[in-house]
N, C-alpha and C positions, 0 to 999 in steps of 0.2 A: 504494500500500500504506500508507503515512503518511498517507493522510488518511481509512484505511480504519480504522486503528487509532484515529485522531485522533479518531473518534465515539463512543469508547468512554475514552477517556483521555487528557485535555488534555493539551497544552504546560507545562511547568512555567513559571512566572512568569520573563519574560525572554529566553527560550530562542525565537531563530528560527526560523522554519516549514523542516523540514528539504527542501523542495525549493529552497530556496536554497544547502542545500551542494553543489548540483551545478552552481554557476555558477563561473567564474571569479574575480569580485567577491569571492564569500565568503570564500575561504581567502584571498588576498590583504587583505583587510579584517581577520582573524582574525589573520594570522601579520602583520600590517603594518611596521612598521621592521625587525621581529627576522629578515626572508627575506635573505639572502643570494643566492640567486633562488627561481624557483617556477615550477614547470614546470606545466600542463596538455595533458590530453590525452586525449581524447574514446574509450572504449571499450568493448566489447560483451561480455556476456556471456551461457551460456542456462544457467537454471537446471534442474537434471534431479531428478524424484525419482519414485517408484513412484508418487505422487498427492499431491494440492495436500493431504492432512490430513499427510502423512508432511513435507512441508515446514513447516506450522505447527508440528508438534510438533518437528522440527527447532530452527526459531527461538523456539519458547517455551523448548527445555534449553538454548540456547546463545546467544544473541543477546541480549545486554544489555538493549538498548530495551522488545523485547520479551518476557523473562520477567519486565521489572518493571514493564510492561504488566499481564501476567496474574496477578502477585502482588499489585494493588494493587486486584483486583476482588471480588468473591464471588463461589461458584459461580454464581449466573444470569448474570453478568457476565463470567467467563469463557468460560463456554457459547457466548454468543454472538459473543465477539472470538474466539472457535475458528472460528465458522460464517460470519462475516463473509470473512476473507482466502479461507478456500475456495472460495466462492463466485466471491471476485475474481478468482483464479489460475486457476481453471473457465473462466472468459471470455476467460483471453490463452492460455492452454492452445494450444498449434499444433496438437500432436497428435490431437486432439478425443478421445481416450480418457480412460481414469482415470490411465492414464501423465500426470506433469506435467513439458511441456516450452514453457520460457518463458523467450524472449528478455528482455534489457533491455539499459539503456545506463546506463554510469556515468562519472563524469571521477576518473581515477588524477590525482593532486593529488602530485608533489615537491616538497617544501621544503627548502630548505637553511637551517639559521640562522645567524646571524653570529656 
């Protein structure tokens, strides 16, 4: 999904490819002397929504990254970072209907700081 957005609206200068924060390295690298420990831990979740447009529009009201995505385009540029992610969620869709039902995997990351 980040690299589906990614074609429509760079990385801001400095800012790591965000499939790095799903490693272990990252947040360890990130919270570094200041951990007191740091937990990882590998886990799943599926996302549900009546269709892959109700989940963009979802994450365009609510979702930081991405409504500053779509506020940073014009309308043809919006249009199409709308049609892009559906498109994507269309293809991991389990359900094979306009129902959107789509596993992923993410790392819940604990930090304790000192």
């Amino acid at each position: 999904m980040f690299r589906t957005v990614g074609k429509h609206v760079p990385l801001p200068p400095g800012t790591k490819p965000p499939p790095l924060w799903g490693t272990e390295e990252r947040p360890r690298e990130h919270f570094g002397d200041e951990a007191a420990s740091l937990e990882a831990t590998r886990r799943s979740f599926v996302f549900r929504f009546p269709s892959a447009r109700h989940n963009v529009e979802y994450a365009r009201a609510r979702f930081g990254p991405t409504r500053k995505a779509f506020e940073s385009l014009d309308e043809t540029g919006r249009e199409a970072l709308a049609r892009d992610p559906e498109e994507l969620l269309d293809q991991w869709n389990i359900l094979g209907d306009r129902t959107m039902v789509v596993p992923g995997d993410y790392l819940e990351v604990v930090a304790v700081r000192l």
